[in-house]
C-alpha positions in Angstrom: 20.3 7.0 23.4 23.2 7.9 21.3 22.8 7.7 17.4 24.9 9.3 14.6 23.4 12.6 13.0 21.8 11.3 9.8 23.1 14.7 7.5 27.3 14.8 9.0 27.3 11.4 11.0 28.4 13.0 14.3 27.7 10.9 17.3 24.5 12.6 19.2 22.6 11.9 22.6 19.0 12.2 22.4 19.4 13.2 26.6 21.6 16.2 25.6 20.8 17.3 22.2 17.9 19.7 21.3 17.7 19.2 17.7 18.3 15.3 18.3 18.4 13.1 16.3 20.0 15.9 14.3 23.3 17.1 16.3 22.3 21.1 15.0 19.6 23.6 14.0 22.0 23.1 10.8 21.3 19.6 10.2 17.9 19.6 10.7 17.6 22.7 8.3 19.1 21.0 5.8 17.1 17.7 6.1 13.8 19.7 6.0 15.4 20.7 2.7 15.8 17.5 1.2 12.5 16.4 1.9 11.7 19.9 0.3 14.0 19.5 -2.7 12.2 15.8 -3.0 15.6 14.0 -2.1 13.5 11.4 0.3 11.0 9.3 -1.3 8.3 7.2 0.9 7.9 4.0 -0.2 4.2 2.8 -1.6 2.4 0.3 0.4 2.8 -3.2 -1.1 -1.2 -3.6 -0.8 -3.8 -1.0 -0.8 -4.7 -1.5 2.6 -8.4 0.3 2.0 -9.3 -3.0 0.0 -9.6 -6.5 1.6 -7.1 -8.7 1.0 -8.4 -11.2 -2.0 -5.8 -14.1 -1.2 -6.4 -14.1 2.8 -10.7 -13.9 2.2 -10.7 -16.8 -0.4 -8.5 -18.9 2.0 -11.2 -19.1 5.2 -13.8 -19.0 2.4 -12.3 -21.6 0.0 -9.7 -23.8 1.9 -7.5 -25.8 -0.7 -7.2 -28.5 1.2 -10.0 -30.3 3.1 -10.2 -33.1 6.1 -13.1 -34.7 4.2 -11.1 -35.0 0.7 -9.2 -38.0 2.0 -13.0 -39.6 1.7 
């Protein structure tokens, strides 16, 4: 697989490079420093995935619509 390095944009080859998907010890060095330096951020879950979803449990429970409404 060939990507570019994500620090210098070189073209690298995951079957030849050792540091891939960095292209050097350099690279990599310096990305373990942003994360570090708190360049990187993680983005927050949309949803709090430890709590059940309200919307999804009050839909089987509470359908809006109904076969029998037409009656």
């Amino acid at each position: 697989m060939k990507l570019k390095c994500p620090i210098c944009k070189q073209p690298v080859d995951s079957e030849t490079a050792a540091n891939f998907p960095f292209c050097s010890e350099r690279c990599r060095e310096r990305d373990l420093g942003n994360w570090a330096m708190e360049k990187y951020k993680v983005a927050a879950p949309a949803m709090d995935e430890s709590e059940p979803e309200e919307a999804e449990t009050d839909e089987r429970t509470h359908p809006e619509s109904s076969e029998n409404d037409d009656e």
